[in-house]
Each structure stands twice: as C-alpha cells, then as structure tokens.
C-alpha positions as CSV (number, residue, x, y, z in Angstrom):
1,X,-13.1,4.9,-23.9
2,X,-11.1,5.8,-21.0
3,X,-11.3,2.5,-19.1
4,X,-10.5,1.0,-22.0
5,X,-7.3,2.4,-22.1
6,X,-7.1,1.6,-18.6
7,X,-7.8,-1.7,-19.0
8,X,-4.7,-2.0,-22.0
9,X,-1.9,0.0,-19.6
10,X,-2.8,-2.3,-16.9
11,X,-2.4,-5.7,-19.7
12,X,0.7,-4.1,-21.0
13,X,2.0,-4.0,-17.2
14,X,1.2,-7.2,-16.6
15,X,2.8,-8.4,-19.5
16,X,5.8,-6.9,-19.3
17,X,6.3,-8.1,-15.5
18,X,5.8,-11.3,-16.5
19,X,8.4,-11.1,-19.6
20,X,10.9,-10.1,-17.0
21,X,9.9,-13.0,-14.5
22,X,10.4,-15.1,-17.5
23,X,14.0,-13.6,-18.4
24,X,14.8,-13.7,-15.1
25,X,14.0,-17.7,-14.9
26,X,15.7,-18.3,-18.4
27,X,18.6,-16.6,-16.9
28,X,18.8,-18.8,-13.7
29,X,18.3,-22.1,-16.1
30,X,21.3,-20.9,-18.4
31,X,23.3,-20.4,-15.3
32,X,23.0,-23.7,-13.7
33,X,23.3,-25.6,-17.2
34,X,26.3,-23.8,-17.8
35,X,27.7,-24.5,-14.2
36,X,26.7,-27.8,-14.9
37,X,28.8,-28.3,-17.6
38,X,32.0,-27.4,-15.4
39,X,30.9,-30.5,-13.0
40,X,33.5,-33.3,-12.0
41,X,30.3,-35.5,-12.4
42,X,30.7,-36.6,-16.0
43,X,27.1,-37.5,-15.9
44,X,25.9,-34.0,-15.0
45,X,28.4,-32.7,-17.4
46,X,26.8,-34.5,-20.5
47,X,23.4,-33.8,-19.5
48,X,23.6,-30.1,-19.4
49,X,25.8,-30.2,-22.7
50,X,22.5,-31.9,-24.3
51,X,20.6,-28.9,-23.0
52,X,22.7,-26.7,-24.8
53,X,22.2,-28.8,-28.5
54,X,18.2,-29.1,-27.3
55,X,15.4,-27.3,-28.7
56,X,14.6,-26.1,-25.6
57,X,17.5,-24.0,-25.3
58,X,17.1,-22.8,-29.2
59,X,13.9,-21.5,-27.6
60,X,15.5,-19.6,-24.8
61,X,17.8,-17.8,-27.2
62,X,15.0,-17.1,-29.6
63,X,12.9,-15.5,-27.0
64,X,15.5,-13.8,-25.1
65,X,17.5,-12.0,-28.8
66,X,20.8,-14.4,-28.6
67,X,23.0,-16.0,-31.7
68,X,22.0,-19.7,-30.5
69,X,25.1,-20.7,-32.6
70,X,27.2,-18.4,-30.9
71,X,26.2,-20.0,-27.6
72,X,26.5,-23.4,-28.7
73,X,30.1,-22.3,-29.9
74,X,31.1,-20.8,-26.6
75,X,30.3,-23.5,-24.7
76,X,32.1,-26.2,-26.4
77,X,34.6,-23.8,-26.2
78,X,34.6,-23.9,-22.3
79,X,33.8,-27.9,-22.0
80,X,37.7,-27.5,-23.5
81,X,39.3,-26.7,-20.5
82,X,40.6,-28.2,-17.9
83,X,38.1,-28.8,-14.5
84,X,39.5,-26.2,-12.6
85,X,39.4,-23.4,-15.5
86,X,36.0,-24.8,-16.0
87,X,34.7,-23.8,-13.0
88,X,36.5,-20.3,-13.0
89,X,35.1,-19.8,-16.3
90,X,31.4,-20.3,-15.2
91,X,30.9,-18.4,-12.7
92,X,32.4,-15.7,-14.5
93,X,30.1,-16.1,-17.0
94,X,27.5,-16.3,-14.7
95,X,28.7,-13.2,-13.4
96,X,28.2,-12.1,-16.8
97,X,24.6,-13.5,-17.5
98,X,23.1,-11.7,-14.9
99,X,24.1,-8.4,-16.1
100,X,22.6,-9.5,-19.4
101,X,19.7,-10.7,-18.9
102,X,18.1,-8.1,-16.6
C-alpha cells in the first residue's frame, strides 16, 4: 500500500512538472505571435493574426483558464495602432505574460 502511494506522489510530480513546462512553452508561443503581430513585415503580421483566430490558439486559452474572446479582442485592439505603439505595446505585454503564466 505504501509504494503505491509512492508510486501516485511521484505521477502527480511528474505531472505537474510537465504542466508547467507546458505553460511555460504556451507562454513563449503567445509571446512571439503577439510580437509578431507588431512586425513591419506585413506577411508575418497576418500570419500571427491567423494564429490568434486558429483553433490552435482556442486550445492554448482553454488549457491555460483565459477568455479566448477576450484575447482575440485585445489583440485586434493592438493591430490598431500605429508600428511604433505596436511594438511598445508588445513587449509590455510580454512583460505582462510572463508574470501570468508562471
């Protein structure tokens, strides 16, 4: 019985290490899509704005507890302002993201 419960405290431990390595990674993803959005490349700009209307992203903010709409919503809020602001804007919220999501 004892190694049992051994055996589930060391599962539980490894499962939560990997739930933060996985926060971790979806933080680094939001990070450069959002960055991405700020780019003077219009191409990279519209690419990383699909990532934030994709499935994949829905999935992020399901796993990690966020309002996907709310997201969404902030971010077409940022793709309003100018380049420079843009940029500004990002890594702040990048700024922000890491003291989020870990």
């Amino acid at each position: 019985m004892i190694a049992w419960g051994l055996a589930y405290v060391q599962v539980m431990i490894y499962y939560l290490r990997m739930e933060n390595k996985l926060a971790k990674l979806d933080s680094l993803i939001v990070k450069q899509a959002i960055r991405d959005v700020a780019s003077k490349d219009v191409q990279t700009s519209q690419k990383a704005l699909s990532y934030f209307i994709s499935n994949d992203f829905k999935n992020l903010c399901q796993r990690n507890n966020f309002d996907v709409d709310k997201m969404i919503l902030s971010i077409k809020e940022l793709n309003e302002y100018p380049l420079l602001s843009k940029k500004k804007l990002s890594n702040d919220i990048a700024k922000v993201i890491d003291s989020v999501f870990i």
